[in-house]
N, C-alpha and C positions, 0 to 999 in steps of 0.2 A: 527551569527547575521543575515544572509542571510534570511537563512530559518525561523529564526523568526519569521524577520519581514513579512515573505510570508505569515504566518501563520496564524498573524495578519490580513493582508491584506484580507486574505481569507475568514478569519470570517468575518471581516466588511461587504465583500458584501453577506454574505450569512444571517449573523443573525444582522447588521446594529450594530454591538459592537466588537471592537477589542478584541482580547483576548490572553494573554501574558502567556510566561511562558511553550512554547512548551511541554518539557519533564514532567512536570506534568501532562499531559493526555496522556502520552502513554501507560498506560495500556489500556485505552479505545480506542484510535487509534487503537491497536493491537488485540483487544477483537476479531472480526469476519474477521481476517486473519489465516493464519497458524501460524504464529509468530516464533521461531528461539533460537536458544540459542548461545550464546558466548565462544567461546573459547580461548584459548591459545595457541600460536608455544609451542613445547616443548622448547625451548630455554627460551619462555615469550617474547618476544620482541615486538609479534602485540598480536590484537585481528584480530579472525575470525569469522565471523557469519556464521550458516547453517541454514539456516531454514527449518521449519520443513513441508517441500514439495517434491514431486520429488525424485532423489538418495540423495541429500544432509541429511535427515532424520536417511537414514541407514550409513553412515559416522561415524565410530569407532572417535571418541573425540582424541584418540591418535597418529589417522596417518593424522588427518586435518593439513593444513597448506594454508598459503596466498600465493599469487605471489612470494614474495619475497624471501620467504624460499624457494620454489621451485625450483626458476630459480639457484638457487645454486649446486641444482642434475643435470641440466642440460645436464650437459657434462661426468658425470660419467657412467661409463660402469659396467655392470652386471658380466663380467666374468664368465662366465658359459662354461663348457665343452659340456655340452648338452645344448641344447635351444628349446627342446619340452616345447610344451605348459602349460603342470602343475609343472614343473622346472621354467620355467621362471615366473609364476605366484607367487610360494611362493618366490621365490627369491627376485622379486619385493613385497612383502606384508611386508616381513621381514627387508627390507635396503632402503625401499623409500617410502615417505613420498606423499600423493595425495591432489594436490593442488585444492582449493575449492574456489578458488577465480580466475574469469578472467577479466580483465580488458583491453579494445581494445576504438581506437577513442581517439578524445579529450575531455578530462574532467579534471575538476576544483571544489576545494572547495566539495569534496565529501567523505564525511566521515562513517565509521564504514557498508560499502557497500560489498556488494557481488557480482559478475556477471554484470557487468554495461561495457556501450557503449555510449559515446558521454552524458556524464553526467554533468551539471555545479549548484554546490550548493543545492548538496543532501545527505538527513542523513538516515543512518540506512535501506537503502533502498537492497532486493535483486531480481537480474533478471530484471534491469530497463534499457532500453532505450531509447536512445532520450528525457531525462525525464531534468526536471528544478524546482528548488524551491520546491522541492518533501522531504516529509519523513514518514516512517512508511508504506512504498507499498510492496509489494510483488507482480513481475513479473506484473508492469504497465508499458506501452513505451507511446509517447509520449504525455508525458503528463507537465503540469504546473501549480504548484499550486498545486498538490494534496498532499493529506495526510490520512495516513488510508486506504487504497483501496485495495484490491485484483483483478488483472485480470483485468485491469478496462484500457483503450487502447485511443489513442486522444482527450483528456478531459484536462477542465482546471478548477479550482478555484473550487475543489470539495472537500468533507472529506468522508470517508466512504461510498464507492461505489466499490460494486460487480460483476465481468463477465459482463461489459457496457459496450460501446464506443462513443464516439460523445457527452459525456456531458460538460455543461458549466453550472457551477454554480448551482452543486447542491449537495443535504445534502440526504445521508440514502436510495441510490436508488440499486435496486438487478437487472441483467438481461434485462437492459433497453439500448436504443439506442437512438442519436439523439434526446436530450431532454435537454430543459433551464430548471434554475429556477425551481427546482421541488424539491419536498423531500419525500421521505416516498414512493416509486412507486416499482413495479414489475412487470417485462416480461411484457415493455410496450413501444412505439413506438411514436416519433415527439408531446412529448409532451411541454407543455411549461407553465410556471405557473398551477401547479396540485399540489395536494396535496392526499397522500393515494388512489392514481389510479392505480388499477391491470387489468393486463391481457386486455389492452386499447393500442389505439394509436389515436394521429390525435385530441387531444382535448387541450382545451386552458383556463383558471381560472374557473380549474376544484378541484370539493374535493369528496371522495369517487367515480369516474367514471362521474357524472354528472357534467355538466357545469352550473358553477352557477352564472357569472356574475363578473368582477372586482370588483366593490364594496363588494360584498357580499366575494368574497375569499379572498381581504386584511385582511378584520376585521378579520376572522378565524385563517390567517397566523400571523395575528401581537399577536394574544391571543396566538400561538401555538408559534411564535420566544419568545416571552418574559419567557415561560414556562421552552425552551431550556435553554436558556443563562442564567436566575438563578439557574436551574439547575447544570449546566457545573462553574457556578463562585463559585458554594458553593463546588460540591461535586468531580469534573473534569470528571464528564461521566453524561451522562443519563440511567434513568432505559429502554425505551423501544429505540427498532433497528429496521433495516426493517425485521428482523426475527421473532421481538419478538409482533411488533407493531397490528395483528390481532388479538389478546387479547384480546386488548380495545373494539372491537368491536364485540366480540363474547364472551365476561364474561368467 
C-alpha cells in the first residue's frame, strides 16, 4: 500500500490526477527497461528476480537462488583432493548453487527485489540503492518516487526516465540532467518547464527547443496532460515514449 499510494502521489503531481492500481501498468512501466524474469529456488520456497542486464541474463534458471538458499552452502566445503582451477570450478557448478540476490544496509517493506542497499518500501525493483517509494527500476539509486526508470540516479517523483540524474518531477525524459517539470526531453541540460526539447540546455517554458512564454506552454501542456491521463485510464500505457515520440514530428 506504500508504494501505491507513492504511485498515486506521483501521478497527482505530474499529470494533476491520481492514478490507482499500480500493477496494472507494469507492463508499460517496464516497456523501455531491460525487464527480468522470475524464478524459482529449486526447493520453491522464494521468488528470485534476474533481470535481463549485466551477468544476471546469462544465469542458467537452475543454479539461481536468493540470499537465503545461499547462505545455507555457506559453510560447506568442496572436498577436493586437487584444487586447480577447472576441478574446483566444475566441482562448484555441479554442487552449488549462485546467489543472485544481495541484500546489505537497512531496508524495510521491500518486495520481489534484487541487489538493493538501504532500501524502504520498494517493489520489483533491481540494482537499487538508497532508493524509497520506488518500483519497476532497474539499477536507479537514490532516488524517490520513482517508477519505470532505467539508470536514472538522484531523482524524485519521476516515471519513465532513462541514463538521467538530477530530475524532479518529471515524465518520459532520456539522457538528461538537472531538469524540473519537464516531459518528453533528450540529452538535454537545467531545463525546467519544457516540453519535447532535444539536445538543449538552460531554457525555461519551453516546447520543441523554443521558449514560448508561460501562458502559451500551460495551454499546450494541459491539451498534452489530458491526452496522457485518458490515455493511461482507458488503456494502462501510452502509444508514444521519448523513443518513439519524434514520429509526430517527422510523419
Amino acid at each position: 500500500m506504500d508504494v501505491e499510494n507513492a504511485f498515486k502521489e506521483t501521478t497527482i503531481l505530474l499529470f494533476g490526477t491520481g492514478l490507482s492500481s499500480l500493477e496494472k501498468y507494469e507492463k508499460w512501466l517496464l516497456a523501455n527497461t531491460p525487464g527480468g524474469r522470475f524464478i524459482r529456488n529449486p526447493n520453491g520456497s522464494c521468488k528470485v528476480f534476474l533481470p535481463n542486464f549485466s551477468m544476471f541474463q546469462f544465469v542458467p534458471e537452475k543454479v539461481a537462488v536468493g540470499i537465503e538458499t545461499a547462505n545455507k552452502y555457506s559453510n560447506k566445503k568442496l572436498g577436493l583432493d586437487k584444487t586447480d582451477f577447472f576441478s574446483l570450478g566444475k566441482e562448484f557448478s555441479k554442487n552449488y548453487p549462485l546467489a543472485c540476490d544481495v541484500v546489505e544496509g537497512r531496508n524495510l517493506d521491500d518486495v520481489d527485489c534484487t541487489w538493493y542497499l538501504n532500501c524502504q518500501h520498494v517493489y520489483k525493483n533491481a540494482c537499487s540503492f538508497h532508493a524509497r517509494y520506488c518500483a519497476y527500476n532497474i539499477w536507479c539509486s537514490f532516488t524517490d518516487h520513482v517508477f519505470g526508470s532505467y539508470r536514472t540516479m538522484n531523482s524524485s517523483f519521476c516515471i519513465n526516465c532513462y541514463f538521467s540524474t538530477e530530475l524532479t518531477r518529471c515524465f518520459e525524459m532520456d539522457s538528461c540532467r538537472s531538469c524540473y517539470d519537464s516531459m518528453f526531453c533528450h540529452n538535454s541540460e537545467n531545463l525546467k518547464d519544457c516540453l519535447f526539447c532535444f539536445n538543449t540546455k538552460s531554457l525555461q517554458y519551453a516546447i520543441g527547443n523554443v521558449e514560448v512564454g508561460k501562458e502559451k506552454y500551460e495551454q499546450v501542456k494541459k491539451i498534452i496532460i489530458k491526452s496522457i491521463v485518458n490515455e493511461l485510464e482507458k488503456t494502462k500505457k501510452i502509444k508514444y515514449n521519448i523513443y518513439t515520440v519524434g514520429s509526430v514530428f517527422t510523419g
